[in-house]
C-alpha positions as CSV (number, residue, x, y, z in Angstrom):
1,X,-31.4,-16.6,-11.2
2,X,-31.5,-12.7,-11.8
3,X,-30.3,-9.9,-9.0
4,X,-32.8,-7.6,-7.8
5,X,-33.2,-3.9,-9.2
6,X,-31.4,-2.3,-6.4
7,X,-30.7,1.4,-7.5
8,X,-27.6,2.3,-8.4
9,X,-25.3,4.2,-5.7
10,X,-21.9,5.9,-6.2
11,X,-19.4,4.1,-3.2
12,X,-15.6,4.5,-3.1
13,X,-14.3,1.5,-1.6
14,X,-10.9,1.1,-2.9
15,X,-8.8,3.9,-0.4
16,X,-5.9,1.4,-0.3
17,X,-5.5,2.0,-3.9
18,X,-5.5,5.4,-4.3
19,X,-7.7,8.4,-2.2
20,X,-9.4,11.6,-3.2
21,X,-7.2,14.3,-3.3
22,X,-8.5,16.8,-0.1
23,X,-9.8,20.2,-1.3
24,X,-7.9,22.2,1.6
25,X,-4.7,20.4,-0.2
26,X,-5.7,21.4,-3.6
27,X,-6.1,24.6,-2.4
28,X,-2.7,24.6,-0.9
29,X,-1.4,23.7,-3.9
30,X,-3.0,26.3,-7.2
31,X,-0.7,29.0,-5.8
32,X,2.2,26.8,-7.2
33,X,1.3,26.5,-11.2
34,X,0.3,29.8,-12.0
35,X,1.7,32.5,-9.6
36,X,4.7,31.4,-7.4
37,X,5.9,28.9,-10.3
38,X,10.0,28.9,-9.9
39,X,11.7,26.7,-11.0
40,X,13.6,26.6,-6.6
41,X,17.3,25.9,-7.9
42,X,17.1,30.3,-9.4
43,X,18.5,32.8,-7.3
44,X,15.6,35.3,-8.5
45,X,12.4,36.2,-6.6
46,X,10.4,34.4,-8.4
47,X,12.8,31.0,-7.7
48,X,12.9,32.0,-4.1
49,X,9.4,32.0,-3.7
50,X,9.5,28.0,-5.1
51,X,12.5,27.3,-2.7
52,X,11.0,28.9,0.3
53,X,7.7,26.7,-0.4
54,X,9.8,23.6,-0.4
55,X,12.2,24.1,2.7
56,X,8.9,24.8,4.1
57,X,7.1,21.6,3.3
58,X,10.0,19.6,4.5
59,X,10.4,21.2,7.8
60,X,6.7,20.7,8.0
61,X,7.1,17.3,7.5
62,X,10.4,17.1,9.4
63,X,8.3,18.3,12.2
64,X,5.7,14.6,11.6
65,X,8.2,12.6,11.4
66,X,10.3,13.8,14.6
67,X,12.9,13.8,12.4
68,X,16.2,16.4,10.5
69,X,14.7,18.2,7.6
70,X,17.9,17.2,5.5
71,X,16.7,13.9,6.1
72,X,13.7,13.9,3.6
73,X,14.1,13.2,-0.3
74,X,11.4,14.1,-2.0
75,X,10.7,11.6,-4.8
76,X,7.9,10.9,-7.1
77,X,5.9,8.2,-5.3
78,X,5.9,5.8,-3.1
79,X,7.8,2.8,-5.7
80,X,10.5,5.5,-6.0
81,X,10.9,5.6,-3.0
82,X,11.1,2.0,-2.5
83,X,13.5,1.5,-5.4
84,X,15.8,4.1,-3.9
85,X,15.8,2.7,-0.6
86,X,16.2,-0.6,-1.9
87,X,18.9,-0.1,-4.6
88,X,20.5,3.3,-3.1
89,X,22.0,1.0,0.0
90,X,22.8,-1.9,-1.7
91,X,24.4,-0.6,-4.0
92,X,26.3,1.2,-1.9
93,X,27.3,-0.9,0.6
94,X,27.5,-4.4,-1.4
95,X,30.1,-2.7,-3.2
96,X,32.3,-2.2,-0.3
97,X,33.6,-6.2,0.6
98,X,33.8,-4.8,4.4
99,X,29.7,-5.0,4.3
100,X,28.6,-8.3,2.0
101,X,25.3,-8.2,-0.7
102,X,22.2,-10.1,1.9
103,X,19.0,-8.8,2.2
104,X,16.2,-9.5,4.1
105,X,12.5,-8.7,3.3
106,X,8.9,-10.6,3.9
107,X,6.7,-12.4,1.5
108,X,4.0,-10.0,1.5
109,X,5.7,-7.2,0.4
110,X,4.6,-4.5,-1.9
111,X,5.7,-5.3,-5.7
112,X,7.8,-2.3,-5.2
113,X,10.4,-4.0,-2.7
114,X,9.9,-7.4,-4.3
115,X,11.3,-6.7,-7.7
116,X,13.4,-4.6,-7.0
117,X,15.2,-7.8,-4.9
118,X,14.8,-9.6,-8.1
119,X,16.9,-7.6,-9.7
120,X,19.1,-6.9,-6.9
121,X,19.0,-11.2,-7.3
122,X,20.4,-11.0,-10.7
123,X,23.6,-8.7,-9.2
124,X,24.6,-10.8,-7.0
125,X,22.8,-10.1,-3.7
126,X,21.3,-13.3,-1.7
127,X,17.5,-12.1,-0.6
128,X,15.8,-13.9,2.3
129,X,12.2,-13.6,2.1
130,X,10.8,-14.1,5.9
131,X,7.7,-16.0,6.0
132,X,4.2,-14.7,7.9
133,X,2.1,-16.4,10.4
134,X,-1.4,-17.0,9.3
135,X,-2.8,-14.0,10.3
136,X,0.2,-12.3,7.9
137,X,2.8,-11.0,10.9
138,X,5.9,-11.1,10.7
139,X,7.7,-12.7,13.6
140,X,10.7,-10.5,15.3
141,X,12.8,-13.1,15.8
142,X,13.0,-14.8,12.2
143,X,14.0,-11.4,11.4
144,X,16.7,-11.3,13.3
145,X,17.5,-14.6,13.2
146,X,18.1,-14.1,9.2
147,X,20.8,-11.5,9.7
148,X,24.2,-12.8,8.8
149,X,27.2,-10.7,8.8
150,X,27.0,-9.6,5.2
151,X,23.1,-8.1,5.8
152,X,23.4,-4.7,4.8
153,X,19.2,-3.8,4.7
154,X,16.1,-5.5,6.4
155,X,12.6,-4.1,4.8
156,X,9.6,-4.9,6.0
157,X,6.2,-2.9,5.6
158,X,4.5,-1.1,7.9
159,X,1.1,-2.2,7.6
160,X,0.6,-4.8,4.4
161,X,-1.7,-2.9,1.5
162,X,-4.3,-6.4,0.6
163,X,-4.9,-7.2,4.0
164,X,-4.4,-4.7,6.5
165,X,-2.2,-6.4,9.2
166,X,0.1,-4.0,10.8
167,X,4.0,-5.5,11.3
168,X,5.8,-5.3,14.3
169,X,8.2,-2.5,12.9
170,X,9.2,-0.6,16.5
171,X,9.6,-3.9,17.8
172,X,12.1,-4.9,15.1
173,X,13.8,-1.7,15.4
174,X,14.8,-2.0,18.6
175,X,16.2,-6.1,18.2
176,X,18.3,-4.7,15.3
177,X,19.1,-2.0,17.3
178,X,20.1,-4.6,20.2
179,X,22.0,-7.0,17.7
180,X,24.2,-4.1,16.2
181,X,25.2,-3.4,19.7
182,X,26.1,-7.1,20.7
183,X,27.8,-7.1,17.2
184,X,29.9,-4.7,17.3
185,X,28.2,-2.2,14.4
186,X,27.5,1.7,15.2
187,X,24.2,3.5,14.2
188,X,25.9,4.5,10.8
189,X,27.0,0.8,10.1
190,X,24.9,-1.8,8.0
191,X,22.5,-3.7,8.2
192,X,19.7,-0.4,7.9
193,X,16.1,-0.8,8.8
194,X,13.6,0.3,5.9
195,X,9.8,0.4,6.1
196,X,7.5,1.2,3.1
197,X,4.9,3.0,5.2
198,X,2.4,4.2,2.6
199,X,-0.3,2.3,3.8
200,X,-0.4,3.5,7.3
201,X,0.7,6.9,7.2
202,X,-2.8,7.4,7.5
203,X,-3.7,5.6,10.3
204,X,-0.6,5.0,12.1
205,X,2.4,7.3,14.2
206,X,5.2,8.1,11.5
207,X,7.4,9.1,14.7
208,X,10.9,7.8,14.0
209,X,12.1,7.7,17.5
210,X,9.2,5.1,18.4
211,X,9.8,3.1,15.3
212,X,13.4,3.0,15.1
213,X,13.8,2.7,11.3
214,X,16.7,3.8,9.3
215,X,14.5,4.9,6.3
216,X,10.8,5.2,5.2
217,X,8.6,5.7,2.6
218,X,5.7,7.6,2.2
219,X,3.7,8.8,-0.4
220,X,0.9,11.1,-0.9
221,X,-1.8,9.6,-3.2
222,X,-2.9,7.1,0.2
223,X,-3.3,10.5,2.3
224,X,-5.4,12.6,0.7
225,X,-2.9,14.2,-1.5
226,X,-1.8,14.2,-4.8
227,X,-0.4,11.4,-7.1
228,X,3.1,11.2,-8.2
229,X,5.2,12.2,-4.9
230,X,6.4,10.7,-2.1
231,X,9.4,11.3,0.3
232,X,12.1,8.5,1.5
233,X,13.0,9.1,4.9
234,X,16.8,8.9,5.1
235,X,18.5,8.8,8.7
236,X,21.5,10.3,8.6
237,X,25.1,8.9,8.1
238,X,22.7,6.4,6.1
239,X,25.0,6.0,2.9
240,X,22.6,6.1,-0.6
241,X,23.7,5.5,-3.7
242,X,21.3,7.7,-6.3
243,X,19.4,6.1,-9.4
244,X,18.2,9.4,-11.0
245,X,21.3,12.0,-11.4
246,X,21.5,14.9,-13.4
247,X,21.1,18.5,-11.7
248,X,21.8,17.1,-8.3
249,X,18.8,18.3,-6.5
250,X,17.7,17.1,-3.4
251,X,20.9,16.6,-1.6
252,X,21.9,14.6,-5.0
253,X,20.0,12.0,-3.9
254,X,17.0,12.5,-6.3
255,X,17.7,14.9,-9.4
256,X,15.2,16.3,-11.2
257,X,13.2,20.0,-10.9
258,X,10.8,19.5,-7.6
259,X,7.3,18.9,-8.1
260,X,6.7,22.3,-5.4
261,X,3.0,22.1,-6.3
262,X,2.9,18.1,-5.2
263,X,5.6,18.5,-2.6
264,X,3.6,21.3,-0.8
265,X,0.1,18.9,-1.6
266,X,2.6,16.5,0.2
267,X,2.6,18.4,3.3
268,X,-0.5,19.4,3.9
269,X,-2.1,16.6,3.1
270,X,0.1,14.8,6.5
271,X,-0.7,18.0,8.5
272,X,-4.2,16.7,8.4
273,X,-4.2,13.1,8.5
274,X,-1.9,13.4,11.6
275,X,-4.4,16.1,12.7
276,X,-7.7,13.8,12.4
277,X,-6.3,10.3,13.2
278,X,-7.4,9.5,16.1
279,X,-11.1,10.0,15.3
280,X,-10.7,9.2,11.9
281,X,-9.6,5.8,12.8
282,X,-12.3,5.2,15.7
283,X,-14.8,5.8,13.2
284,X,-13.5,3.7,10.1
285,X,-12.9,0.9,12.3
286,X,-16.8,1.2,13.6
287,X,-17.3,1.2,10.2
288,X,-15.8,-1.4,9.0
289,X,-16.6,-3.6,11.8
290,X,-20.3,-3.1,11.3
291,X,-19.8,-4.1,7.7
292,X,-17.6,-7.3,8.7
293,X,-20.6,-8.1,11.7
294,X,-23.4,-7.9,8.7
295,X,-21.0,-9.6,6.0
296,X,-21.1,-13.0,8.2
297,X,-25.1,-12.9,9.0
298,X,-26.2,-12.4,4.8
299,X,-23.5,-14.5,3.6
300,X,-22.4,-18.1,4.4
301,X,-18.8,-19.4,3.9
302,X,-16.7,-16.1,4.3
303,X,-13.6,-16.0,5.9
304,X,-11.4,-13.1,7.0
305,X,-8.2,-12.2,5.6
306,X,-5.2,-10.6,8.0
307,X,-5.4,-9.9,11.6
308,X,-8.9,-10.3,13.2
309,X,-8.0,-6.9,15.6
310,X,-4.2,-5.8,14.6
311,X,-5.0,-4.5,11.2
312,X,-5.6,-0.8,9.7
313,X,-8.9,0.6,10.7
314,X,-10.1,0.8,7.4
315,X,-9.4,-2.4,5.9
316,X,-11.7,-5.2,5.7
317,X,-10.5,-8.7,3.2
318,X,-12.2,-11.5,3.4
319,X,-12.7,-14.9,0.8
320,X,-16.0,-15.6,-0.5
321,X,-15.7,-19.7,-0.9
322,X,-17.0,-20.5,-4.2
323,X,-16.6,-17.9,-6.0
324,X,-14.1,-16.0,-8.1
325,X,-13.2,-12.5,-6.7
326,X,-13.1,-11.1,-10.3
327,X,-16.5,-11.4,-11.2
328,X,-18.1,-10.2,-8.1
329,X,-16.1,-7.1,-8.4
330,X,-17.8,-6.6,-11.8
331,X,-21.0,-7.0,-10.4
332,X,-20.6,-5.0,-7.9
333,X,-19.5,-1.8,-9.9
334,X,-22.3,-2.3,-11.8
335,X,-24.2,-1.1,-8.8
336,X,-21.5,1.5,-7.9
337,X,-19.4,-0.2,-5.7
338,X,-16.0,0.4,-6.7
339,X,-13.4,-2.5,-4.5
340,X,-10.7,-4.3,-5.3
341,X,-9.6,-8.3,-5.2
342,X,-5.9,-7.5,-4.5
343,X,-3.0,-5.3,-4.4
344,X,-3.9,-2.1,-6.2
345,X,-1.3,-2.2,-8.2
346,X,-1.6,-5.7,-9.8
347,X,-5.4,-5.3,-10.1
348,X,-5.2,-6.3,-13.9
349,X,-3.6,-9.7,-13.6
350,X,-5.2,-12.5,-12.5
351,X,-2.4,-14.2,-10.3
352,X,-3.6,-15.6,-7.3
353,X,-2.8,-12.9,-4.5
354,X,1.2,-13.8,-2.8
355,X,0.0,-11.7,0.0
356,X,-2.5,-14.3,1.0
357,X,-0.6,-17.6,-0.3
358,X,2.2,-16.7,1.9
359,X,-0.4,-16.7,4.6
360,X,-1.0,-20.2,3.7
361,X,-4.3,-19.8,2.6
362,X,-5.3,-22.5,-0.4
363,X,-5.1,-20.6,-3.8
364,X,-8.9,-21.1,-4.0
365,X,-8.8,-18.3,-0.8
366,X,-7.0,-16.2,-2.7
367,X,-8.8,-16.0,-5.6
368,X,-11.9,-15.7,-4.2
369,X,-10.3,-12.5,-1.8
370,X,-12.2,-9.1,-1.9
371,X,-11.1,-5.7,-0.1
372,X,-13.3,-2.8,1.2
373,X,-11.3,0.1,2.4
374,X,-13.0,2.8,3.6
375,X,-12.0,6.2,3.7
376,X,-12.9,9.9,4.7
377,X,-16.5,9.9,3.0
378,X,-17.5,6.5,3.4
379,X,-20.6,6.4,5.4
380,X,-23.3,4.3,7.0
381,X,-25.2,4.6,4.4
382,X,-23.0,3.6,1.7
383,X,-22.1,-0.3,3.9
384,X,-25.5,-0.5,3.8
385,X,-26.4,-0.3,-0.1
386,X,-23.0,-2.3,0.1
387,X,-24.9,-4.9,2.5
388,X,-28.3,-4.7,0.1
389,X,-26.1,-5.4,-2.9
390,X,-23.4,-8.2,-2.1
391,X,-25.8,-11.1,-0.3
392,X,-27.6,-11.8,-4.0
393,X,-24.3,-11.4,-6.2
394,X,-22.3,-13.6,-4.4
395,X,-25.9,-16.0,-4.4
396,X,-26.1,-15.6,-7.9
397,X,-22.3,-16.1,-8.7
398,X,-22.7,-19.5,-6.8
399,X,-25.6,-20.5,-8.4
400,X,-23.4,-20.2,-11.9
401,X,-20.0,-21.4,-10.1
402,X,-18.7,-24.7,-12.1
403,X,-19.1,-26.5,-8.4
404,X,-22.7,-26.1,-8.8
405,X,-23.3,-26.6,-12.4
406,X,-24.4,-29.7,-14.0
407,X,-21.9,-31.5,-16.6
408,X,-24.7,-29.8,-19.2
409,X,-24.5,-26.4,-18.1
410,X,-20.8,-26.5,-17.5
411,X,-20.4,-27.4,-21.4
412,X,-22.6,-24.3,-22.2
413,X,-21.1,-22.1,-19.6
414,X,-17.7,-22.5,-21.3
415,X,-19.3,-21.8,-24.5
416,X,-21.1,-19.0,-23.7
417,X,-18.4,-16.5,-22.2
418,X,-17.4,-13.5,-22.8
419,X,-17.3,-9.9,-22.4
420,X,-19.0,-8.0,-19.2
421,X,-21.8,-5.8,-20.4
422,X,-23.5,-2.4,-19.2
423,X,-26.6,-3.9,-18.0
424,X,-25.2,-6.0,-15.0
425,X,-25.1,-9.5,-17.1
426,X,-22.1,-11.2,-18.6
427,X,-22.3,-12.5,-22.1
428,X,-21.5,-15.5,-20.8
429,X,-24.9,-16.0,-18.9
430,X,-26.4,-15.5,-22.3
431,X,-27.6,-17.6,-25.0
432,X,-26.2,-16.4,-28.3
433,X,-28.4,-14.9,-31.0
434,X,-26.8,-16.6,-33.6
């Protein structure tokens, strides 16, 4: 069985792993390398000019987030972020024998909560890792239920990065909010509430006052804006112990020269997400919906991944049964279709996705996931090539699965693989010359 010749068309549809950067921010930004370069921490003009750009940013951002300006740290991406939320209370507070070392998180967190709790593991701490229901929620009350008297931190993630379910986090606020209360613990007292929020700060209120969250990261490469920065949101009287000192910027939280170019991309780059969201999402969700509608009339055997109607607007996973996630994705790009089978950041491994185990999905599910997210200039136009493309590759990838093949052609199968190559067929699908 061969594909057809479908022309080849450029389409982005990996936004959960990283987005264009937005020309308005990149314009925002060139000022800040050549002209008004400072190094903020001088008292000179020159310095001033960088300082003034980044007390700016943050009260621009302050403004978002409904929140103190003193209460951003500006970090270098979203994992920072995590890590200092993650180890800058802990540390702290497991420490002080008043408090105790427990932590609570979820499954189907980001890597950069889980290892950090590995390592947090090896120090001493006891993790609970809440299970999710099959649709990958988190339930309010086995979070609170978890919480012991040595619980210093809860985190749980705003909206999960494979398959787009959006967590209860307001809700959980306010239970944690009600148990300190019945406990006996002030605002200022452990446990703390943190959310890694880079996934739906695109889609989703950042409003600390509805969420009720003690801290929050965000980053700017799923926004829009550039790579390598992000901001923890730190409420205060929230005690941090820092894991980058030196020149003791940023409050001493986070030391280090600022990135003011990145920090003011940073800025911008939320002004107009928060700006557009509203139509942004109606349309992405359109969208993707149209795409999930078509997806189930060309294709037989797919299931959905996450939350059928409580998910991001712009994420669509689903399993393909019978075949391996992998190798469609390679077919696919060879037509210009750039997705992903997983978390963005483990896209290289080929470990069976714990977002979608933990939903207790069969490991088959999970290797045979894929994830389209759409973004700011995804079109009609581009599902549809998507829709022209996927039908015979996932035909074709059946065809070839080892469920299908004789005991014969498995034999020559296995002898025949190899390397993926430019023309759209894998070595393995052909007979050596030799």
């Amino acid at each position: 069985m061969k594909l057809p010749d479908i022309p080849k068309r450029i389409v982005y549809l990996d936004h959960a792993a990283t987005t264009p950067t937005d020309a308005r921010v990149v314009e925002a930004m060139l000022p800040y390398f050549t002209e008004n370069f400072g190094n903020p921490s001088g008292l000179y003009a020159t310095a001033r000019e960088g300082a003034d750009a980044l007390s700016g940013a943050r009260e621009r951002i302050a403004k978002i987030l409904n929140c103190g300006p003193s209460e951003i740290i500006f970090t270098g991406g979203g994992t920072e972020s995590d890590n200092l939320a993650l180890f800058g209370v802990a540390r702290k507070y497991g420490a002080n024998p008043k408090w105790g070392k427990h932590i609570i998180t979820s499954q189907i967190e980001h890597h950069a909560v889980l290892l950090p709790t590995e390592v947090l593991k090896k120090e001493g701490f006891e993790i609970t890792e809440v299970g999710v229901n099959s649709d990958g929620e988190v339930s309010v009350d086995a979070v609170i239920a978890a919480i012991k008297k040595e619980t210093v931190l809860i985190s749980i993630m705003y909206a999960n990065n494979e398959v787009g379910t959006i967590e209860p986090i307001a809700e959980i606020g306010r239970a944690l909010a009600k148990w300190k209360k019945e406990n006996g613990r002030g605002p200022t007292e452990p446990p703390f509430f943190h959310t890694d929020a880079c996934q739906a700060a695109g889609a989703l209120s950042l409003d600390i006052a509805q969420l009720h969250v003690d801290l929050m990261t965000l980053n700017g490469s799923k926004i829009y804006g550039p790579k390598g920065v992000g901001l923890l949101y730190c409420r205060r009287g929230v005690g941090l112990l820092p894991h980058i000192v030196g020149g003791g910027q940023e409050n001493r939280m986070r030391s280090g020269t600022e990135n003011v170019p990145a920090i003011v991309g940073l800025a911008c780059a939320l002004e107009l997400v928060s700006e557009h969201r509203d139509a942004e999402n109606a349309r992405l969700a359109e969208l993707r919906d149209y795409l999930w509608r078509e997806i189930q009339a060309r294709v037989p055997k797919v299931v959905l991944n996450g939350h059928p109607s409580n998910r991001l607007p712009n994420n669509l996973n689903f399993t393909v049964l019978d075949i391996e996630g992998e190798a469609a994705l390679l077919y696919l790009d060879e037509y210009g279709i750039a997705i992903s089978t997983g978390s963005a950041c483990t896209s290289t491994s080929l470990d069976p996705s714990h977002v979608i185990l933990a939903m207790g999905k069969p490991y088959e599910y999970a290797h045979g996931s894929l994830r389209f997210t759409l973004g700011h200039s995804t079109t009609r136009e581009d599902i549809d090539h998507v829709l022209t493309v996927l039908p015979p590759v996932v035909a074709l990838l059946r065809s070839i699965s080892p469920i299908n093949l004789s005991l014969d052609q498995k034999q020559d199968d296995i002898a025949m693989r190899g390397a993926f190559v430019t023309d759209g067929t894998p070595h393995w699908m052909q007979k050596s010359s030799k």
